[in-house]
C-alpha positions as CSV (number, residue, x, y, z in Angstrom):
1,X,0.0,0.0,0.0
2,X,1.4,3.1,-0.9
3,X,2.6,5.5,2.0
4,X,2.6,9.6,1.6
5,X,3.8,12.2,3.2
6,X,1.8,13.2,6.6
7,X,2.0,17.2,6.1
8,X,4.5,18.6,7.3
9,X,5.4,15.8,9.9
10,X,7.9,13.2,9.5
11,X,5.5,10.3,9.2
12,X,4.9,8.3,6.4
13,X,1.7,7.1,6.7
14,X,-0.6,4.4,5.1
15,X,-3.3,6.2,3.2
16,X,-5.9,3.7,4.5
17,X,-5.8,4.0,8.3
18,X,-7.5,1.1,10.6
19,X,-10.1,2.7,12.6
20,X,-10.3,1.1,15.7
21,X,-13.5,2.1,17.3
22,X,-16.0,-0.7,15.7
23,X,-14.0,-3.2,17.1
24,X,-14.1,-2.3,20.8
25,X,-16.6,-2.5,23.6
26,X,-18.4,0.7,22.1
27,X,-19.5,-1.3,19.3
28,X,-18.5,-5.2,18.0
29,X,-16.9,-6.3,21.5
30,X,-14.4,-8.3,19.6
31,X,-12.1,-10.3,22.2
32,X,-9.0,-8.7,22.6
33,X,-7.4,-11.7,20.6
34,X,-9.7,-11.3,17.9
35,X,-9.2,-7.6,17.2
36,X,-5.3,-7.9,17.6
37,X,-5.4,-10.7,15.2
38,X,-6.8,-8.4,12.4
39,X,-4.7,-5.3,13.2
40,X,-1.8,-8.0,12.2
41,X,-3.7,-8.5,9.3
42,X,-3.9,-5.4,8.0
43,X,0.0,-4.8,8.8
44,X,1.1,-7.6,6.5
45,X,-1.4,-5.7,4.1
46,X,0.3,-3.1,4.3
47,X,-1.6,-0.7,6.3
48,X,0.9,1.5,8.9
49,X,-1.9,3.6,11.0
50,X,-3.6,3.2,13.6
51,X,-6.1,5.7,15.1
52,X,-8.0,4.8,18.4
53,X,-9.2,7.4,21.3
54,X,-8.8,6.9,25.3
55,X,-13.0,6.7,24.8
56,X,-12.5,4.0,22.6
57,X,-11.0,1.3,24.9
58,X,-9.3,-0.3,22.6
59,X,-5.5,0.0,23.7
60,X,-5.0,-3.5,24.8
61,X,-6.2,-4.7,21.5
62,X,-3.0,-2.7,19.8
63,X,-0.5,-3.6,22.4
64,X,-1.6,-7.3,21.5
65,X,-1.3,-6.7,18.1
66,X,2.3,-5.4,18.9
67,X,3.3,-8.8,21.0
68,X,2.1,-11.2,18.3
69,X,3.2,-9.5,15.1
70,X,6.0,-7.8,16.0
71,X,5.0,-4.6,14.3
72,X,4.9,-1.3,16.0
73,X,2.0,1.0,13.7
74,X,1.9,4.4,13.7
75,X,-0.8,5.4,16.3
76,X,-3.1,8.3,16.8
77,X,-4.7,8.4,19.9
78,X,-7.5,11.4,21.3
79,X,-8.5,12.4,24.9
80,X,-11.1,15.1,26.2
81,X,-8.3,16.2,28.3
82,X,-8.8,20.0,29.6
83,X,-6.0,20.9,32.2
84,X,-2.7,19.5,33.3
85,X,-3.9,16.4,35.5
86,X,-6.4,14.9,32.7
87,X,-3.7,15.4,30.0
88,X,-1.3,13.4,32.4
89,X,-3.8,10.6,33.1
90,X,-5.0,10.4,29.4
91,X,-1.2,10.2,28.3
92,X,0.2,7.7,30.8
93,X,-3.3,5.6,30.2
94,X,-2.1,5.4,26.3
95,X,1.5,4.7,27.1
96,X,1.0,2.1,29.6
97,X,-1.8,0.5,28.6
98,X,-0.4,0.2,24.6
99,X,3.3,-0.6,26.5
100,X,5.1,1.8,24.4
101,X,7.1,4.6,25.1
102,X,5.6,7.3,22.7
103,X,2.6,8.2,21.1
104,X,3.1,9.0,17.5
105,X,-0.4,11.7,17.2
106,X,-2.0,13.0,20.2
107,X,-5.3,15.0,19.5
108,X,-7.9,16.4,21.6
109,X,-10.8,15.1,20.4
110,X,-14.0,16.5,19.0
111,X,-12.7,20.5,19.1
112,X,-15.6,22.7,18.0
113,X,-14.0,26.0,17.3
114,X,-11.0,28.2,18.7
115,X,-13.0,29.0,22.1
116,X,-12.6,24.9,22.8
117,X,-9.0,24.9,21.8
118,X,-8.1,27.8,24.1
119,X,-10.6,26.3,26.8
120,X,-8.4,23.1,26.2
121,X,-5.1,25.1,26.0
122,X,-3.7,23.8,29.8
123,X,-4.0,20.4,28.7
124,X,-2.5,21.6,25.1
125,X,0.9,23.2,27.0
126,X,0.9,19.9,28.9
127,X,0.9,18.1,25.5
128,X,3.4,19.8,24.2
129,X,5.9,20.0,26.6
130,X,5.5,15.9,26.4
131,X,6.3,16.7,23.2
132,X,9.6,18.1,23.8
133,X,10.4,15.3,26.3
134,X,9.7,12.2,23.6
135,X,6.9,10.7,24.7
136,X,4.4,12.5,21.9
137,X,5.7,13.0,18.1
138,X,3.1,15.3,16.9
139,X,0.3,16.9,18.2
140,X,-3.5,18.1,16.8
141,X,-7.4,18.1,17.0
142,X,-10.0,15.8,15.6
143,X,-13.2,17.7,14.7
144,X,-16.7,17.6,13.4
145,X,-17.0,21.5,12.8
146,X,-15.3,23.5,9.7
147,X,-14.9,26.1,12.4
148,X,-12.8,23.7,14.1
149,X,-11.0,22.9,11.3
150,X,-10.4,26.7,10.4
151,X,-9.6,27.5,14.4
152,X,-6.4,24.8,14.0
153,X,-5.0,27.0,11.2
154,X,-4.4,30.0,14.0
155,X,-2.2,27.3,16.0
156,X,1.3,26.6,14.3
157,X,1.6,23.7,16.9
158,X,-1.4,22.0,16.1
159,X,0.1,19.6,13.1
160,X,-2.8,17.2,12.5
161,X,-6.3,18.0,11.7
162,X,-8.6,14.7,12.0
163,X,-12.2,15.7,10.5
164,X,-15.5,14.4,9.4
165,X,-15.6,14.5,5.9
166,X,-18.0,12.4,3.3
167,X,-19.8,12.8,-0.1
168,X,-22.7,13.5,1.8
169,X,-21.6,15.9,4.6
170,X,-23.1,13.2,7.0
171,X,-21.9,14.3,10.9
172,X,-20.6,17.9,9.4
173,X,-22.1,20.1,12.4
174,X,-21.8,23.4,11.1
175,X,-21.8,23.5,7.2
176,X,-21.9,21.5,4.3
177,X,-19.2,19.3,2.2
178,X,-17.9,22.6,-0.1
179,X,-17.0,24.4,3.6
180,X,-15.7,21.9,5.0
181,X,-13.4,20.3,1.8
182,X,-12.5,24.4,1.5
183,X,-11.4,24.9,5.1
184,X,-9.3,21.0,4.5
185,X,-7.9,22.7,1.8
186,X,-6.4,25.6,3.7
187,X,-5.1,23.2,6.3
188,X,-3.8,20.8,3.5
189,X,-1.7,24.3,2.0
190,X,-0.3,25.4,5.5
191,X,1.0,22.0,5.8
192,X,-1.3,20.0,8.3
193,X,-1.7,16.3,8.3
194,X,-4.9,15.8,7.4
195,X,-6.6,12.3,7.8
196,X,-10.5,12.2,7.3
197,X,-12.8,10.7,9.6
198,X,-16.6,9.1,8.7
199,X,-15.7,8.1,4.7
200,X,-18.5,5.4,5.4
201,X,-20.7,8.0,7.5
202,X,-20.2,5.4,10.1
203,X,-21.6,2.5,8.2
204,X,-24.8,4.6,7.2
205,X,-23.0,4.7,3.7
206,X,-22.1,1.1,2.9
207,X,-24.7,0.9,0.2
208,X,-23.1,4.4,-1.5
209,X,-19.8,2.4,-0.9
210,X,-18.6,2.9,-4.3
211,X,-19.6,6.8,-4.2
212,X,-18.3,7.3,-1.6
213,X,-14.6,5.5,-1.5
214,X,-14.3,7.1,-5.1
215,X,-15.5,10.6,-3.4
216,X,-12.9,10.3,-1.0
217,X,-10.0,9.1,-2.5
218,X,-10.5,11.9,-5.2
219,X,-9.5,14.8,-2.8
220,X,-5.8,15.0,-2.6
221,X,-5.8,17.4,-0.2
222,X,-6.8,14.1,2.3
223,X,-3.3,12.1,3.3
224,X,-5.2,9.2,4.7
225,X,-9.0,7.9,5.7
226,X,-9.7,6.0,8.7
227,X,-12.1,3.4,8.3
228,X,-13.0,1.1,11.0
229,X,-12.8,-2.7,10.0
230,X,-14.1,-5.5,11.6
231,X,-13.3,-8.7,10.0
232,X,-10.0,-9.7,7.3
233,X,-12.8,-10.0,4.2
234,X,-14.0,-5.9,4.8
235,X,-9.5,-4.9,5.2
236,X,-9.1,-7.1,2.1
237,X,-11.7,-5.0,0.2
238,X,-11.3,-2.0,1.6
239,X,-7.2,-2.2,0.8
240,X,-8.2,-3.5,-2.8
241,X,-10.2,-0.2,-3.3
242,X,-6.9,2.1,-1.7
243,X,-4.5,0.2,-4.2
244,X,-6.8,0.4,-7.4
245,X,-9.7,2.2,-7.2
246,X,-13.3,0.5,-6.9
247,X,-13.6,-0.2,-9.9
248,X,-12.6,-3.8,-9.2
249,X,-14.5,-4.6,-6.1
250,X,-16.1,-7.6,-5.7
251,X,-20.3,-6.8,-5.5
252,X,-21.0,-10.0,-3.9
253,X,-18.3,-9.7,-1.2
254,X,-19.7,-6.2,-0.9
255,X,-23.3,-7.3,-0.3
256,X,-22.1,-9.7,2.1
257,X,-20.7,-7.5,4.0
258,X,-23.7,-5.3,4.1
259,X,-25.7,-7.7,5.0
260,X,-24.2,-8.7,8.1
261,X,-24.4,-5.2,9.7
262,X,-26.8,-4.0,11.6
263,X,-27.9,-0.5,13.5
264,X,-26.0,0.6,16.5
265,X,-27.3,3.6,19.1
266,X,-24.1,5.0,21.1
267,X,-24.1,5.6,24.8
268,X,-24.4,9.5,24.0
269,X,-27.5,9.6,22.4
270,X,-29.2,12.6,23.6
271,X,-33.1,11.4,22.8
272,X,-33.8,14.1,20.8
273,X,-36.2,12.2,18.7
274,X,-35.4,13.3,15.2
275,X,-34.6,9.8,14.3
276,X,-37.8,8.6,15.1
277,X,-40.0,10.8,13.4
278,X,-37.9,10.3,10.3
279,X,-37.7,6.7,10.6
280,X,-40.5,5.8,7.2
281,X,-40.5,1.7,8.6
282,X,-41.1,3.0,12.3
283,X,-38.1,1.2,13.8
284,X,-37.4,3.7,16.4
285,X,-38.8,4.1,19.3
286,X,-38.3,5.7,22.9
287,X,-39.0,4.0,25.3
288,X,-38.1,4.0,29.2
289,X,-35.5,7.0,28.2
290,X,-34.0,4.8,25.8
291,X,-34.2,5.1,22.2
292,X,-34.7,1.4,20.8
293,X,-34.3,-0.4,17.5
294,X,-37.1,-2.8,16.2
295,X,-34.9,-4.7,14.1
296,X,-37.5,-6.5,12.3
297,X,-38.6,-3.5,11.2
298,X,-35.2,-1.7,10.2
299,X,-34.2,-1.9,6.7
300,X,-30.5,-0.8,7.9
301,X,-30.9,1.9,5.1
302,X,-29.0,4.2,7.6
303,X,-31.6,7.5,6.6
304,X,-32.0,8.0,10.7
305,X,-28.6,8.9,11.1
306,X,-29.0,11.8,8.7
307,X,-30.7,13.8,11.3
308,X,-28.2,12.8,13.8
309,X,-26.1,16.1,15.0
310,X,-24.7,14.1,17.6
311,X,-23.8,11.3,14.9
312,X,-25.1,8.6,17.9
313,X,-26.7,6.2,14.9
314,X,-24.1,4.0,13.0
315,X,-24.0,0.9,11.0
316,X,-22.0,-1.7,12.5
């Protein structure tokens, strides 16, 4: 798999990164054995990034896949620190529980705008002088706000910008896809490291997956995607489409593949409701302050997570 240039960092990075997320206990609950065995996979495939979050939980999975390939990724890890102490425990939690003694990216996660990133800037000046000291490479922001991405641009420290980004502008907060693709191209031209988050809309565009993977790999102001995988058949047709286009996928594989997921609700849904009045088969419901799936209702058609802002509705 071909590797390019991170921005103006000194990585080399994989332009297909392994998403971690949709393994863990926030969504697929692999065993730690299971998930580590395909994050060896996708090494021998060719695939050098990792990107997890302290929220995600799934360190131990990439410190097993570590031990038994022998293979140390590039990783990307996120925290909601916001002074000193939480940028301490969210940095020692990485290193220890991954066993290594840096972390390649460190991002604050989900920064809205430049008030967040100077509410956050304690936990920043922490970051960075960890920085100076070894144990972090480079530092940025993940985001699901242009403004977020335009607010990194003021900070010649913050290296990597991590945003939401699809042909539909699915989980894009405060804009649409031309604002947000132009404010990636300004950080793409001041030299950030740009890898794009939600490709797939978080499953919700499986059945665009052609569309979209074509969308995404046209903008070469994007160094790499993450896409979370979770099984060898969706890293072997996701890396077929990275190395030469999708014009050769395989449509049965694909439907396969599609028809094994199903709809996920995260923790943080907020119960706004939006879902279910948009839901045309009725499949959502709220019920006892939960919001519920009817699954012999759901078509999996992923429409729902459109009016999402929180993007708490994925495909997994």
């Amino acid at each position: 798999m071909d590797k390019v240039k991170f921005g103006n960092t000194d990585l080399l990075v994989s332009r297909l990164c392994f998403g971690t997320l949709t393994m863990g206990p926030l969504q697929k609950k692999l065993k730690i054995s299971e998930g580590a065995k395909l994050l060896s996979y996708a090494y021998e495939k060719g695939i050098n990034f990792i990107d997890t979050a302290e929220l995600y939980n799934t360190y131990p999975y990439i410190k097993e896949s570590i031990n038994i390939s022998g293979f140390r990724p590039i990783i990307c890890t996120k925290s909601y620190a916001y002074d000193k102490k939480t940028a301490k425990f969210s940095l020692e939690k990485a290193l220890n529980e991954m066993n290594i003694d840096y972390i390649d990216i460190f991002l604050l996660h989900e920064q809205e705008s430049d008030l967040t990133i100077k509410g956050h800037y304690e936990a920043i000046e922490y970051f960075l002088k960890a920085k100076q000291e070894g144990f972090i490479k480079h530092f940025g922001i993940s985001t699901h706000f242009v403004s977020g991405v335009l607010a990194a641009l003021k900070y010649k420290e913050i290296e990597v910008i991590h945003p939401i980004f699809n042909f539909k502008g699915i989980g894009i907060v405060d804009g649409d896809i031309k604002s947000m693709y132009d404010a990636i191209k300004l950080a793409y031209n001041n030299g950030k490291g740009i890898f794009a988050m939600k490709a797939l809309g978080g499953g919700n565009l499986l059945k665009d997956y052609h569309e979209a993977l074509s969308f995404i790999l046209s903008c070469k102001e994007i160094h790499s995607v993450a896409i979370g995988m979770q099984d060898f058949s969706e890293i072997d047709m996701n890396i077929e489409v990275f190395n030469n286009g999708v014009k050769n996928i395989n449509q049965e594989k694909l439907n396969s593949i599609i028809k094994n997921k199903k709809l996920h609700i995260e923790e943080w849904c907020s119960l706004c409701g939006e879902c279910v009045k948009h839901c045309h088969q009725n499949a959502l419901i709220i019920e006892n302050n939960k919001l519920k799936i009817e699954y012999d209702k759901c078509l999996t058609c992923g429409y729902c997570s459109t009016y999402c802002k929180n993007m708490a509705i994925k495909i997994i």
